[in-house]
KOLLUM-337909 format. One record per residue: chain; x, y, z of N, C-alpha, C in turn. Coordinates in steps of 0.2 Angstrom, whole numbers, plus 5000, padded with zeros to 4 digits. Layout:
N
- zase;nc1;nc2;nc3;cac1;cac2;cac3;cc1;cc2;cc3
- A;X;Y;Z;X;Y;Z;X;Y;Z $
...
// end
This chain:
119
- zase;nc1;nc2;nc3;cac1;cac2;cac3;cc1;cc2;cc3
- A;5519;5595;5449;5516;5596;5455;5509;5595;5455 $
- A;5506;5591;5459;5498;5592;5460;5497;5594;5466 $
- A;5489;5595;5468;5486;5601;5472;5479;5597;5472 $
- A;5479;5599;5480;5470;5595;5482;5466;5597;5481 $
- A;5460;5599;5485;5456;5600;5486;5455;5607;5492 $
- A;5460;5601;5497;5461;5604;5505;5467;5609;5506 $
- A;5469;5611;5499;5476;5615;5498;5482;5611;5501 $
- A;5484;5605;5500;5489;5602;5499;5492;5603;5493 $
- A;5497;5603;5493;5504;5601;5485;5507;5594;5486 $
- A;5509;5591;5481;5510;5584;5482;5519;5584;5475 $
- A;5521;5585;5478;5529;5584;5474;5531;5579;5472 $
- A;5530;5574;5466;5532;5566;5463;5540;5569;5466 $
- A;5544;5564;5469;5553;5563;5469;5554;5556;5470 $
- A;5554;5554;5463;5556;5546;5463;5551;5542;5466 $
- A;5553;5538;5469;5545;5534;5469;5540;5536;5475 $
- A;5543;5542;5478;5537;5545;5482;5535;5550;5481 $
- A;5529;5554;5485;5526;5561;5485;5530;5563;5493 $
- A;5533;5570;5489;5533;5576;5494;5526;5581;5499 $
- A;5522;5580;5502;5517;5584;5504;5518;5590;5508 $
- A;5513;5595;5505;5514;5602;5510;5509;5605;5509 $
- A;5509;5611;5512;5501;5614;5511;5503;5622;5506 $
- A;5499;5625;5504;5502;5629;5497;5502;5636;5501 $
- A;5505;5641;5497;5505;5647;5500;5497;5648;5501 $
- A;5492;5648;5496;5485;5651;5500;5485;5650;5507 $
- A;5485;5640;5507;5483;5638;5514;5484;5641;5521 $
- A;5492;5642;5521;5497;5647;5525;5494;5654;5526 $
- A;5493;5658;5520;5490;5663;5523;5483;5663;5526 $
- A;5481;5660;5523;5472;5659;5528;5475;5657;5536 $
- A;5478;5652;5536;5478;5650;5542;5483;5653;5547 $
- A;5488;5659;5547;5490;5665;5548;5497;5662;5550 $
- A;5500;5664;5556;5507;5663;5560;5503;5657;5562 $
- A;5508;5651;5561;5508;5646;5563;5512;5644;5571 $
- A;5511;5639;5576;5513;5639;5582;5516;5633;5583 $
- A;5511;5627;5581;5513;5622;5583;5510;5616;5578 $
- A;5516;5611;5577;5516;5605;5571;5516;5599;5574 $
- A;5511;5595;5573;5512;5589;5575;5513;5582;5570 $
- A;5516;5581;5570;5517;5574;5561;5517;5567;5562 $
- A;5516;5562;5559;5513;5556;5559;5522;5552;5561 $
- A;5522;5547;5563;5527;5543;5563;5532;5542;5556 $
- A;5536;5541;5556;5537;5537;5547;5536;5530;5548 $
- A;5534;5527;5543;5532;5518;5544;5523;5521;5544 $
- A;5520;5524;5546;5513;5526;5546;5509;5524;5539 $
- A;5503;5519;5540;5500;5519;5535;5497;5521;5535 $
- A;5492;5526;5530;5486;5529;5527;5481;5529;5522 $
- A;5474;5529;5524;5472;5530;5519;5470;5539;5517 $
- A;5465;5539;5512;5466;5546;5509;5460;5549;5515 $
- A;5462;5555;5514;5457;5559;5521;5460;5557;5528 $
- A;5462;5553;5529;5464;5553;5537;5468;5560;5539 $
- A;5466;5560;5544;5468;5566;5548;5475;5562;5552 $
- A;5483;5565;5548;5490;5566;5550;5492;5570;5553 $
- A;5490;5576;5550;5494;5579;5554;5491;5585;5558 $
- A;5493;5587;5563;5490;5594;5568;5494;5600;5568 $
- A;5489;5605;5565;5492;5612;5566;5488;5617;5569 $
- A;5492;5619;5573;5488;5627;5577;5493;5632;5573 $
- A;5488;5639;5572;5490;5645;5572;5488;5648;5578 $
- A;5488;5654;5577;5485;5662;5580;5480;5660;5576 $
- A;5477;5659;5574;5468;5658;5572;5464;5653;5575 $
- A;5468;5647;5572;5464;5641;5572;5468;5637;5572 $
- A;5466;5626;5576;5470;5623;5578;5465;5619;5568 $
- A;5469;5616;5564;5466;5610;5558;5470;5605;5558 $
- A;5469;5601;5555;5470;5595;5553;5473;5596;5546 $
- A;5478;5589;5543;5480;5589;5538;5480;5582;5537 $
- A;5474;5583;5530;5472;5573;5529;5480;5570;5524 $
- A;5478;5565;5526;5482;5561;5519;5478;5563;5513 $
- A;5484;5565;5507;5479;5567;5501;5478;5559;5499 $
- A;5482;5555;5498;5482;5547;5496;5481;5542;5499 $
- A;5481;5538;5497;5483;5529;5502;5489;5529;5501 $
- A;5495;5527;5506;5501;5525;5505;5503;5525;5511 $
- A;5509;5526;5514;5514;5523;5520;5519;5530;5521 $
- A;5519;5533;5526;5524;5542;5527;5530;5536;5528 $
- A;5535;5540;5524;5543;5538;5526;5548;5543;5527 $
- A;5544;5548;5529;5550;5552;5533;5545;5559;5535 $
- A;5547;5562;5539;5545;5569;5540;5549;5574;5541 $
- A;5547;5582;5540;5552;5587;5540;5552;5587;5548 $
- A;5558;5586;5554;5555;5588;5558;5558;5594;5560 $
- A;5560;5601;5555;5563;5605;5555;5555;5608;5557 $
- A;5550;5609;5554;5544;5613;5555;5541;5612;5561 $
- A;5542;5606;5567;5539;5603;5573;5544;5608;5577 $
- A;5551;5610;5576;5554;5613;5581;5553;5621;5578 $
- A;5552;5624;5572;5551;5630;5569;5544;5630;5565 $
- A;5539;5629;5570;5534;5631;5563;5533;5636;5559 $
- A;5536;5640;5560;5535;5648;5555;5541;5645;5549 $
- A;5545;5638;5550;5546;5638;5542;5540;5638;5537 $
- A;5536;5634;5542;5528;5635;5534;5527;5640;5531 $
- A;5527;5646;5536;5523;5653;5533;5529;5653;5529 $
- A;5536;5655;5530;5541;5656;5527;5542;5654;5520 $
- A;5541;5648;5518;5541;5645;5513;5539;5638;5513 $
- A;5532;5639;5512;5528;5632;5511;5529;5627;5507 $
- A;5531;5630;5500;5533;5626;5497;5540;5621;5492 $
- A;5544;5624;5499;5549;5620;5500;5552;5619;5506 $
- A;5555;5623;5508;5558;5619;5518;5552;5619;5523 $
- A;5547;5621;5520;5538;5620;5526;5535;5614;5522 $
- A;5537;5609;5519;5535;5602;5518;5535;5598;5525 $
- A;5529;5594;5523;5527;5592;5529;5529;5583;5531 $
- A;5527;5581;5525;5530;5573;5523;5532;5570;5519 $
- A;5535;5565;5518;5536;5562;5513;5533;5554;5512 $
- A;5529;5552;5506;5526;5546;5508;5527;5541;5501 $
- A;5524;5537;5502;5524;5531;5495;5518;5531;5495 $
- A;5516;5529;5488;5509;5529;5487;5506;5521;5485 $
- A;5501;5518;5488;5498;5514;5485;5497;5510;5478 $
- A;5496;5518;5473;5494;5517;5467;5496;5525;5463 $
- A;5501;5526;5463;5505;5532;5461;5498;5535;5454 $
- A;5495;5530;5451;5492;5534;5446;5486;5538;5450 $
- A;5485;5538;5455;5481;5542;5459;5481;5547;5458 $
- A;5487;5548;5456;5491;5556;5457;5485;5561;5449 $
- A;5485;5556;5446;5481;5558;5441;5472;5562;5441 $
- A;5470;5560;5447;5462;5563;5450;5465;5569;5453 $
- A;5471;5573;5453;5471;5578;5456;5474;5584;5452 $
- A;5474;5590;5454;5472;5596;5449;5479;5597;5448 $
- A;5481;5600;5443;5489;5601;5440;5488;5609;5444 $
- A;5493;5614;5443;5494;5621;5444;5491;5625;5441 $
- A;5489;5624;5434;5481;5630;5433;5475;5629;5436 $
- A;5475;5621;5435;5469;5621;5439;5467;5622;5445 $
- A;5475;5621;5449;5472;5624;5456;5472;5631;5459 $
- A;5477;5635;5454;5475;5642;5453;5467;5644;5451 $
- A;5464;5641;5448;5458;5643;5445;5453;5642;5450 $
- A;5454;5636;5455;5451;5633;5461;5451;5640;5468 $
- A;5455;5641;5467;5456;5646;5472;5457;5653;5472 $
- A;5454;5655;5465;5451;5659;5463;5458;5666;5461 $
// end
């Protein structure tokens, strides 16, 4: 599993990435309300703003962490978003996507390193 910057996780399954945002990001951003997610077929570059999320706190954005093409989406989290707080890091996954240049995956931080990121 790799980790962003922006508190994403990215899950290798075969020739694509899994994307979700991590337990940290879920609790800063408190009860989640509303999910909005990209098309599948959708291209991307990295940082683009795909996806929309409101809490009880605040409305964010969720960039693409790579270049690639989304091919599918949860859309169990668009009809339930409190799956995120639930379990982010498994049924609160947000996409699924192909990557450009899968060695990308290598400019991003493994699990200690992103524990050590987020102190």
């Amino acid at each position: 599993m790799k980790f962003t910057e922006e508190h994403e996780w990215l899950k290798v399954d075969g020739d694509e990435v899994i994307v979700g945002i991590t337990e940290h990001a879920q609790s800063q951003l408190g009860d989640l309300v509303f999910v909005e997610l990209p098309e599948p077929g959708t291209k991307v570059e990295k940082d683009d703003e795909i996806v929309v999320i409101e809490s009880v706190k605040a409305a964010s954005d969720i960039m693409a962490p790579l270049d690639g093409e989304i091919t599918a989406v949860n859309d169990k989290i668009v009809e339930t978003p409190s799956l995120v707080n639930e379990d982010p890091m498994e049924e609160g996954w947000f996409f699924r996507m192909s990557l450009n240049d899968p060695s990308e995956l290598d400019g991003l931080m493994d699990e200690d390193a992103y524990k050590a990121f987020v102190g």
